[in-house]
C-alpha positions as CSV (number, residue, x, y, z in Angstrom):
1,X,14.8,94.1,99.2
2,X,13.4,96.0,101.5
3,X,15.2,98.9,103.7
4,X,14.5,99.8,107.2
5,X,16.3,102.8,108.4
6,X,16.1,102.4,111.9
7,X,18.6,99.3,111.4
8,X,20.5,101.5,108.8
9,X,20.8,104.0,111.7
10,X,21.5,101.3,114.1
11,X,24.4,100.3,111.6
12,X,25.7,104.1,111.5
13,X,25.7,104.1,114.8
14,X,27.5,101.3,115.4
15,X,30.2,101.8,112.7
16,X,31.0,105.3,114.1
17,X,31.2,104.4,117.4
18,X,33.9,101.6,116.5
19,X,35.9,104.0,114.9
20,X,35.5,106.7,118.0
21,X,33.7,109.2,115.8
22,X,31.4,111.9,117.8
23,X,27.9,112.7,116.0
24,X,29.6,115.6,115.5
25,X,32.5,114.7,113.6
26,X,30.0,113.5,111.0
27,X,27.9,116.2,111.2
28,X,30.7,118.8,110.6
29,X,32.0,116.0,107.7
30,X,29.1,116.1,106.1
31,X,28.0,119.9,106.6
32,X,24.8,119.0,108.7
33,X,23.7,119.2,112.6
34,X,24.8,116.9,115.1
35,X,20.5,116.9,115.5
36,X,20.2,115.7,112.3
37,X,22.8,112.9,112.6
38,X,20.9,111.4,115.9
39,X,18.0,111.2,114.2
40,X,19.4,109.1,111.2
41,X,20.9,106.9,113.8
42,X,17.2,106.6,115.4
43,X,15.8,105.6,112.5
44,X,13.4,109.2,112.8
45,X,14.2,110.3,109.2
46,X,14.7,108.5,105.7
47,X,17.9,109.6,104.1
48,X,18.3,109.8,100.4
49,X,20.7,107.7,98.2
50,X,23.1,110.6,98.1
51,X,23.3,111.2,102.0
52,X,23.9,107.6,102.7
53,X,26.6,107.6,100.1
54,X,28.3,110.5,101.6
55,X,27.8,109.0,105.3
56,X,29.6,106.0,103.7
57,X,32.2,107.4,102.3
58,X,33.2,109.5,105.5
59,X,32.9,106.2,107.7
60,X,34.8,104.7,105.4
61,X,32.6,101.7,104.6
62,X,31.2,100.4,101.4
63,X,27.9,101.9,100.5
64,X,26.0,98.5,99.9
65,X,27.9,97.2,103.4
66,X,25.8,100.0,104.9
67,X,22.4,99.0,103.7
68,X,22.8,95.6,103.4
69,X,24.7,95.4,106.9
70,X,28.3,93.3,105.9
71,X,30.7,95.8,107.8
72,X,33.3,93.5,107.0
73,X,36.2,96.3,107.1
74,X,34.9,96.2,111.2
75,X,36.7,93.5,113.4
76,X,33.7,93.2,115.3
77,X,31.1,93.1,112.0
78,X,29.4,89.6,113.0
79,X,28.9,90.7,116.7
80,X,27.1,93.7,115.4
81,X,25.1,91.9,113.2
82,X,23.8,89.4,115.9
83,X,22.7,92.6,118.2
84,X,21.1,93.6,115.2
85,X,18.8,90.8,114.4
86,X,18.6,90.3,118.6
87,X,17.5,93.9,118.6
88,X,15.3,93.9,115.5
89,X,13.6,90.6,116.6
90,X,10.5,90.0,118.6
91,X,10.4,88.5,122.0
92,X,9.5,85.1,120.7
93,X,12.1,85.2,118.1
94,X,14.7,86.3,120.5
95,X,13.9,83.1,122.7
96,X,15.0,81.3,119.9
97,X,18.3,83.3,118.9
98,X,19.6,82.7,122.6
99,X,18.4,78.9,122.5
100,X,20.2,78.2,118.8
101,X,23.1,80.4,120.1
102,X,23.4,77.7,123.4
103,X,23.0,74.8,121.2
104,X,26.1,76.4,119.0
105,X,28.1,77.4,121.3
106,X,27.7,74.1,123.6
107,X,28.4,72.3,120.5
């Protein structure tokens, strides 16, 4: 399995945003910058096994939910996903995520 850590990023974003946190509330949490933590959540620096765990932890999610993007403790976990794969897709792929989504949804 591969790891991409702008989508892990995308994902930290997301989840701490849902639960109203400031980059700065992690930061502080976690005994880092606020700097540091925008970066993660751009993807502009790999974290290690350790920080990801701890980021985890404090967001209260399950560290393979993180990676592997099942924030299922999140009402809203299948809408992130979507903007996820919409965001993470190219142009000709994201043609064919709206048209599959009208199909489904018409259905």
């Amino acid at each position: 399995m591969s790891v991409d850590k702008t989508v892990i990023g995308a994902r930290i974003q997301c989840i701490r945003k849902e639960k109203q946190l400031r980059q700065k509330d992690v930061a502080e949490a976690l005994k880092l910058t606020d700097q540091y933590i925008s970066k993660i959540e751009r993807g502009g620096t790999a974290m290690t096994i350790s920080q990801l765990s701890d980021i985890a932890d404090f967001l209260g999610v399950d560290l393979y939910d993180l990676i592997g993007g099942a924030n299922k403790g999140s009402p809203d976990y299948k809408k992130s996903e979507m903007l996820l794969l919409y965001e993470g897709a190219t142009p000709r792929q994201r043609e064919k995520i709206l048209a599959h989504a009208k199909i489904v949804v018409a259905d």
